[in-house]
TIMI-184828 format. One line per field, with one value per residue (C-alpha): residue number from 1; z, x, y. Coordinates in steps of 0.2 Angstrom, whole numbers, plus 5000, padded with zeros to 4 digits. Each point is the difference from the previous one (the first is absolute). Layout:
% TIMI-184828
kolmi <- (NUM:...) $
zz <- (Z:...) $
xx <- (X:...) $
yy <- (Y:...) $
END
This chain:
% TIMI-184828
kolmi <- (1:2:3:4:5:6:7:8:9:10:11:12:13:14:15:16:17:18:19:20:21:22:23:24:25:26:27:28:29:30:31:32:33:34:35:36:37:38:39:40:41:42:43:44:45:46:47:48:49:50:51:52:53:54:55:56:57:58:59:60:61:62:63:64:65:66:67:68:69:70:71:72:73:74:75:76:77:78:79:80:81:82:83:84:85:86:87:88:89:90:91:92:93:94:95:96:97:98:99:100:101:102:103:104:105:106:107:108:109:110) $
zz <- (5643:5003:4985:4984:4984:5000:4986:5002:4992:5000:4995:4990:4982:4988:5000:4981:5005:5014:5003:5008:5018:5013:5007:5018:5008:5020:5014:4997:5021:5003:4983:5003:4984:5002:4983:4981:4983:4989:4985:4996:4986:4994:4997:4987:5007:5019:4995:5012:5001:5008:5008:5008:5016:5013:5016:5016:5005:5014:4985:4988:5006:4986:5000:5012:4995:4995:4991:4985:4997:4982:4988:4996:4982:5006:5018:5004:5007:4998:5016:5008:5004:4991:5007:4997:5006:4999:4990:4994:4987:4986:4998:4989:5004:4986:4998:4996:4997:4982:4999:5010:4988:4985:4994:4998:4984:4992:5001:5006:5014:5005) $
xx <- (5478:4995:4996:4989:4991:4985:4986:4993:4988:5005:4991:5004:5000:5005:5017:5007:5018:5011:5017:5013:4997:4993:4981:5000:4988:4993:4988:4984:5002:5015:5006:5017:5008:4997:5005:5000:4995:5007:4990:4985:4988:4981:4990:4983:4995:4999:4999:5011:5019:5006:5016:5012:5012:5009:4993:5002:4990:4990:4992:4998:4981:4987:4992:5013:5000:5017:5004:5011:5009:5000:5010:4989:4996:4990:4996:4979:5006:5020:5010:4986:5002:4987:4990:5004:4993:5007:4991:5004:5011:4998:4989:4988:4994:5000:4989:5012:5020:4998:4994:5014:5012:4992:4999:4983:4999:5017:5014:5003:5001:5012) $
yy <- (5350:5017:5006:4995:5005:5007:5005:5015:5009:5019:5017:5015:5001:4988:4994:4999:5002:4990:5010:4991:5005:4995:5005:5000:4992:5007:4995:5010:5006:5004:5005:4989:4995:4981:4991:5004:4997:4987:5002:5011:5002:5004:4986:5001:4984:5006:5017:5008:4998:4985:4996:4989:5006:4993:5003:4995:4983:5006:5015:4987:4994:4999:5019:5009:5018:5011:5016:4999:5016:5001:5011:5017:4997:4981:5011:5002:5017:5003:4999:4991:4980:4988:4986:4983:4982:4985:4988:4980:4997:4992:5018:4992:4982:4989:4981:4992:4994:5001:5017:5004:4993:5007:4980:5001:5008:4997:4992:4982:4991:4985) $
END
């Protein structure tokens, strides 16, 4: 395996729309275009916009940094890559399975 997904958590302003292309994703050193994002948007709970891309395995350590070269309108400065850091997925840890499942508080359970 040589690739994976990855979470990360990526600047610029809020992502409210997901076109159907591909962000790329590049090695904050070289600038290299290393993988890409699979899915991208803003999260209120983690209060940045959050994101999964496939990445090669060796970038994929907990707190690696990248740049994320964003479309203009979600761009800090247009033309200009953001930051991004990978970060755990699930993003947001939960107690439990149930809560998980929405179980908890509806529903039922087998």
């Amino acid at each position: 395996m040589t690739h994976r997904l990855a979470g990360l958590r990526v600047g610029g302003h809020k992502v409210d729309w997901y076109p159907a292309d591909f962000y790329h994703v590049m090695d904050r050193e070289s600038g290299a275009i290393v993988g890409y994002i699979t899915s991208m948007w803003y999260s209120p709970a983690q209060g940045s916009n959050i994101a999964l891309a496939f990445l090669p395995v060796k970038m994929t350590e907990i707190g690696t940094e990248l740049h994320v070269q964003l479309p203009d309108v979600y761009a800090s400065s247009p033309g200009k890559p953001d930051c991004a850091t990978v970060v755990p997925v699930p993003f947001k840890k939960v107690d439990s399975a149930e809560e998980r499942t929405g179980m908890k508080d509806g529903g039922r359970k087998l």
